[in-house]
C-alpha positions, 0 to 999 in steps of 0.5 A: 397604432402602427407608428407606435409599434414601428417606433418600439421596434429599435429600442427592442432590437438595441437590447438584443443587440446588447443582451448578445453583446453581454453574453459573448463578453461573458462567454469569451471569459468563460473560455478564456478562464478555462483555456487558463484553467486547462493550461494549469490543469496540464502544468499540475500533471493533466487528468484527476490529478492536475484538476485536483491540484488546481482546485486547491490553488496548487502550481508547478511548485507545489508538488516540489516542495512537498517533503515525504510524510511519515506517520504511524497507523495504528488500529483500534478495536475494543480499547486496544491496539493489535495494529501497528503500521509505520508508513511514509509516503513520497508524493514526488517520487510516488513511493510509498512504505508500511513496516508492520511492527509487531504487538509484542516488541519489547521496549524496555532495557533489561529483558531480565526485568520484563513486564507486559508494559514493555510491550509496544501495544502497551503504550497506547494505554498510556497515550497514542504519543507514547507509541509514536515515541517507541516505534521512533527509538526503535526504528530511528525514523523521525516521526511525530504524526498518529492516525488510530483508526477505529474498526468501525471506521473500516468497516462504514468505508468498505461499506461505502465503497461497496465492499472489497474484493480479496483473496482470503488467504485460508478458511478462517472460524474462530468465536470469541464471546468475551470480545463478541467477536465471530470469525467465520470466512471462506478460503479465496477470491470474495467481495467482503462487506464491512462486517467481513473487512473486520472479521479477516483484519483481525483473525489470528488463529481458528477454534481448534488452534489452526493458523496461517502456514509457515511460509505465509506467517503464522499468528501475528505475522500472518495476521499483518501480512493479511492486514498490509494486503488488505489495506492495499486492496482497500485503498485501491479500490477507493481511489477509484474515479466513481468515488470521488463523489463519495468524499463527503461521505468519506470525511464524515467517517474519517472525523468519527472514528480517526484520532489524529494528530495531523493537520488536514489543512496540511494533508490535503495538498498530499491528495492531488498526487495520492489519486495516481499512486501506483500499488507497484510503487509500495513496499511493506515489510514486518520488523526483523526479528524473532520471538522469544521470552524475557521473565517469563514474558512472551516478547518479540525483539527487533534485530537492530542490524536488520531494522537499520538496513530496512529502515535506511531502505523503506523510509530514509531513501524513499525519495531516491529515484533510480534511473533505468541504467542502474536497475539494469546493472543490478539486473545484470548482475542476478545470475539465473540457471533455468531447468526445464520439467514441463517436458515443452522446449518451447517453454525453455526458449520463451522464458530464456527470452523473456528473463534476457529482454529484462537485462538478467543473466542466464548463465545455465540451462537445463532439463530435469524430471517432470514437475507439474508446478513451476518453481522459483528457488531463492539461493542466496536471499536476494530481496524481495522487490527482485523477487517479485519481479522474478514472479512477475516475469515467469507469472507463476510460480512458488518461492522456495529458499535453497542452498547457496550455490557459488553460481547462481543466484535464483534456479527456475523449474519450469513445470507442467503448469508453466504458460 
C-alpha cells in the first residue's frame, strides 16, 4: 500500500504545479489588462472622470468631438409650466449656462392684440415643442431638445440623496387650497427634504402679499433667482462620489417623471465629464427685459438688444476659452478706489494687497466715516462675473449701484465687519 501511495504522489504534484501555472497565467492578464485599463483611465483625464470615461468605451478623442449641448428645462407642476430654464453646456471647456426665461413673455406680434395664449407658458399646453420653438425665435439659440421635469421627479431626488442643504433666502408662508399647495419655510441655512425642495422652488409671494426684496427680485424674478440656486445647490450635492451608487435609482425616477426628447444613448457619453463640473464654471442669468401691459394683458418683453448680447455671451461663446493673459488685461483695466471706514489701517493695506496681486487697478485710496458694513459700489455696470469676483476677493460685502464716476469704475468701503 505504500508503493501505491508513493506512485499518487507525482501525479498530485503535476496538478498543482499546473493549477499554479493557470493561475499566474491568469494573474498576470489581470495585471496586464489593468495596467491597460489604468493607462487609459489616465488618458481619459484620471479619477471618477477617466474610470467613467473608460467603462463606456470612451478614448482621448471622445471628449474632442463632443459639441456643446443645448436644451430647454422646463418644470411641471399640476399640468403647467411656471419654470422655463435655457441651458447648454460644454464638456470641453467645462462651461455651463442657465438664462431663466420669464412665464409672461410675450410671443406674439402686436401687443395691441394680446391674448394670454401669447404668453410663452402657454405654449406647453399646446405642446413641449412649441415652447422649445418660442424660446429659439426669442433668443436665437438653436436648440431642439426638452426636458420637462415633474415636481415629483424633484422631490424623490432631494429624497434620495437625503436632502438638500440651502440658504432660504426669506421666511416664506403662503397656502394655496385650490392647488393644495402649503408654503411655510424659515428664513436661512437648512437641510430641506423633498416636500420642502417643492415648497421653496415654487413660492412667489406670502399670505399678506409680502414678497422677495427689490434687490433680490420680486415675484417671478425672486422666485428664478431662488429656482437657479437651487438647482445649483442641488446638483452639487448629487454629483457626490457617495451617490454614485444611487444611479440606479436616479434613472428609475428620471424615466418616471422626465419627458424628453433626448436620446440617453447620446447623454450618457456627456456623463464622465459632468462629474467634474465646476459650480464656478456656471453662469445664470434672467431674460432682459421689463413687464408691462398689451390689451390688458400683463406681459413681460424681452429687450431684443440685450438678449442678443446675453445670449452671444452665454451659449454662442460658451466654448471660447480665455487664457490667463487676457483676463488679467481686462482686470487691469477696472480702476478701483478704496475708503477705509473700518477705523483699522491695516485692513486698507491688506485688501490694497490683495486687489494688486489679481492684477486690478487701484487708483484712489482714502478714509471715510465709520461704517459697520463693508460695501461694494458698482458705478459703471460692469458685469456680473467681475463682480463676483470683486466679492470673492473682499469676501463680504453688499453691492449697490451709484453714480458714474468719470474715474472709477467700483468704490469699496471697507466697514467695521471687514476681516
Amino acid at each position: 500500500m505504500a508503493k501505491v501511495k508513493e506512485n499518487n504522489v507525482e501525479p498530485t504534484k503535476k496538478k498543482k504545479r499546473t493549477g499554479l501555472k493557470i493561475f499566474l497565467f491568469i494573474l498576470i492578464l489581470l495585471i496586464i489588462g489593468g495596467c491597460v485599463f489604468a493607462y487609459k483611465v489616465t488618458r481619459n483625464g484620471g479619477g471618477v472622470q477617466g474610470i467613467i470615461a473608460t467603462t463606456l468605451g470612451h478614448d482621448e478623442q471622445t471628449l474632442k468631438n463632443l459639441p456643446q449641448i443645448n436644451f430647454v428645462a422646463m418644470g411641471k407642476s399640476e399640468g403647467l409650466t411656471d419654470t422655463i430654464i435655457l441651458c447648454a453646456y460644454d464638456p470641453k471647456t467645462q462651461k455651463a449656462s442657465m438664462l431663466s426665461i420669464p412665464r409672461d413673455t410675450y410671443t406674439g406680434v402686436n401687443k395691441n392684440y394680446a391674448t394670454y395664449n401669447d404668453k410663452i407658458n402657454a405654449k406647453y399646453s399646446i405642446s413641449p415643442e412649441k415652447t422649445v420653438e418660442a424660446v429659439s425665435e426669442l433668443t436665437g439659440v438653436e436648440v431642439t431638445n426638452y426636458v420637462v421635469i415633474d415636481t415629483k421627479a424633484l422631490k424623490e431626488l432631494v429624497d434620495t440623496i437625503g436632502g438638500v442643504y440651502f440658504d432660504v433666502p426669506i421666511r416664506m408662508k403662503y397656502d394655496d387650497y385650490s392647488q393644495k399647495l402649503h408654503i411655510d419655510l424659515q428664513k436661512g441655512y437648512q437641510l430641506l427634504d423633498g416636500n420642502k425642495a417643492e415648497q421653496v422652488v415654487r413660492f412667489r409671494h406670502n399670505n399678506d402679499g409680502s414678497t422677495y426684496p427689490v434687490e433680490y427680485g420680486m415675484e417671478d424674478l425672486g422666485r428664478m433667482r431662488t429656482q437657479r440656486e437651487f438647482i445649483m445647490a442641488t446638483i452639487q450635492q448629487t454629483v457626490k462620489p457617495q451617490n454614485i451608487f444611487k444611479i440606479n435609482e436616479f434613472l428609475e425616477i428620471v424615466e418616471e417623471n422626465v419627458e424628453t426628447n433626448m436620446d440617453f444613448s447620446v447623454l450618457k457619453d456627456y456623463i464622465p465629464y459632468a462629474v467634474n463640473f465646476s459650480m464656478d464654471n456656471l453662469r445664470t442669468e434672467t431674460l432682459p427685459g421689463e413687464p408691462g401691459y398689451g390689451n390688458n394683458v400683463a406681459l413681460f418683453f424681452a429687450d431684443e438688444d440685450e438678449t442678443e448680447e446675453l445670449v452671444q455671451e452665454m451659449f454662442l461663446e460658451l466654448n471660447v476659452v480665455e487664457d490667463e493673459e487676457t483676463k488679467a488685461t481686462e482686470k487691469s483695466e477696472i480702476n478701483i478706489e478704496i475708503l477705509n471706514a473700518s477705523g483699522k489701517n491695516s485692513n486698507l493695506s491688506e485688501l490694497i494687497e490683495k486687489l494688486e496681486n489679481e492684477e486690478y487697478n487701484v487708483v484712489k485710496t482714502g478714509t471715510t466715516e465709520l461704517s459697520q458694513k463693508t460695501s461694494i459700489i458698482n458705478r459703471t455696470e460692469k458685469n456680473e462675473k467681475t463682480i463676483e469676483e470683486l466679492k470673492e476677493i473682499v469676501s463680504i460685502g453688499e453691492i449697490t449701484i451709484g453714480e458714474d464716476d468719470s474715474n472709477v469704475d467700483f468704490t469699496i468701503i471697507i466697514g467695521k465687519d471687514y476681516e
